[in-house]
N, C-alpha and C positions, 0 to 999 in steps of 0.2 A: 678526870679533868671536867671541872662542873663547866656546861657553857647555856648563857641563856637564853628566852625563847626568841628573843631580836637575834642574837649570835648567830644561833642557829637557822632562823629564816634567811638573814644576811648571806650565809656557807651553803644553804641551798639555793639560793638565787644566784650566788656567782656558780656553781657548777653543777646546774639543773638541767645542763646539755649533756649529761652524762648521763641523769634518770630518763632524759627523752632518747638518748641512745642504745638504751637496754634496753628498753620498751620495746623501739623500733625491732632491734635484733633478735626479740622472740613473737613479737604478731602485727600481722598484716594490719587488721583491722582494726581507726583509729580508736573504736570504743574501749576495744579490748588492751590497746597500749596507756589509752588514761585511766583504765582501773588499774593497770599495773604502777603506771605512774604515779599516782594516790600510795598505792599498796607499799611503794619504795620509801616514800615521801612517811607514812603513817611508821613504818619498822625501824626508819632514821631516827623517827622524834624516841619509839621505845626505846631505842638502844643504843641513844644520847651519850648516855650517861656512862656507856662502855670505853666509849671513845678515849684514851689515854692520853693521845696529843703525843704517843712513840713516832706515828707515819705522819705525811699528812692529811689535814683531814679530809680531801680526794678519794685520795686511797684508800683512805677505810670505806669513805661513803660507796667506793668501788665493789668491794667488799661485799656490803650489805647490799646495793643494789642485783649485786648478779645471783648472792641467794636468794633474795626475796624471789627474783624472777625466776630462777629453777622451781620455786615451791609451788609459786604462781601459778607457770605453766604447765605443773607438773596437775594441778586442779583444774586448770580451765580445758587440757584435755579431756577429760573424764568427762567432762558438761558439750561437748561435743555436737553442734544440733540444736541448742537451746534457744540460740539467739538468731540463729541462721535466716527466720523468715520474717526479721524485724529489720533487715538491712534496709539505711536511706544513702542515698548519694550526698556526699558532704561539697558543701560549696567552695569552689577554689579561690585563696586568698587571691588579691591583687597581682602581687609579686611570682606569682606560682609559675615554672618551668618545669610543663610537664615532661619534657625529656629528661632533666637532670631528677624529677622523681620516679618516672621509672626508669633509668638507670641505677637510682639508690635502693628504687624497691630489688630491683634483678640483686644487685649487691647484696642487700639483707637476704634475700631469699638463700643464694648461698652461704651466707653465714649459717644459719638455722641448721645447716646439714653439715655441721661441722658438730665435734663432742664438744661438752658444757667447758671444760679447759682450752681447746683453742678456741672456742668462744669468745671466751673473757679475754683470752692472749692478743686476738688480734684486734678488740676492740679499744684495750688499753695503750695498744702499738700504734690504732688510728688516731686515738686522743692526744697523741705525740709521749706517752711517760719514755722514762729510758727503761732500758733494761734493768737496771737493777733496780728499779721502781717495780719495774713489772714483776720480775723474781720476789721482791715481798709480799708484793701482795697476794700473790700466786702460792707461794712457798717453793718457788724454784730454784733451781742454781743459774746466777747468769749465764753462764752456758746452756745450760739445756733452752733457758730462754731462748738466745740467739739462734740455737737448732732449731728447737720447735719453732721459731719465726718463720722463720726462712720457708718448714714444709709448710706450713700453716698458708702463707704466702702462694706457694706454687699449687697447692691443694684446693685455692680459691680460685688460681687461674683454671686448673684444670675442672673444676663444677662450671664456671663460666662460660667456659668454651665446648663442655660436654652438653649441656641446658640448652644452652644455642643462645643465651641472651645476645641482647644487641646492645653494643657500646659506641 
């Protein structure tokens, strides 16, 4: 499915809360989620052109976002240390509630200690897709979907309440 460079900026500005929720779900730090964010954003445009227009195009951009971010992070491990004594304190938007962001950081923080599959599972299930949305793009059986929801689900409450976060 050829789509063009307006198309496609159009298909990532409507669901470019998606590329900033992958990001979120694999680092803290906002530097390190906007080069992920770029990196998601740069693998989209390469692999355009793969897009079929089978799913929608969501889903795939789903897809491609969560492996970019495995490869991502699977390098910015390695570099470990590099940037660490360049940290600034970022200035807080207007609108900013810092309880509702660190209760979303505590959140993310558990996600991270979940495997690369319920990963994606549960972030797909926060985005609202159904289950059988989610089993596509996963390669799952809707059942097993709804199972692994469900632990995935009590597996977050139990990191939450083991961590000690406050909600």
């Amino acid at each position: 499915m050829k789509i063009t460079e307006k198309e496609f900026l159009d298909k990532i500005n409507a669901h470019k809360g998606i590329i900033y929720k992958v990001s979120r779900m694999y680092f803290d730090e906002p530097e390190d989620r906007e080069d992920l964010f770029q990196e998601i954003i740069f693998q989209l445009w390469k692999s355009v052109d793969s897009f079929k227009g089978n799913s929608q195009f969501s889903s795939w951009m789903y897809r491609v976002a969560l492996n970019t971010a495995i490869v991502f992070y699977k390098k910015q491990r390695k570099r470990i240390g590099t940037t660490a004594d360049l940290k600034t304190e970022p200035v807080a938007p207007k609108d900013y509630d810092g309880v509702k962001d660190k209760q979303l950081g505590y959140f993310y923080k558990a996600i991270r200690q979940l495997d690369k599959i319920d990963k994606a599972l549960i972030l797909l299930y926060i985005e609202g897709y159904s289950g059988k949305e989610i089993a596509e793009t996963l390669g799952l059986s809707e059942t097993n979907t709804r199972v692994k929801t469900n632990r995935v689900k009590k597996q977050l409450k139990e990191i939450i309440k083991t961590e000690g976060y406050e909600f």
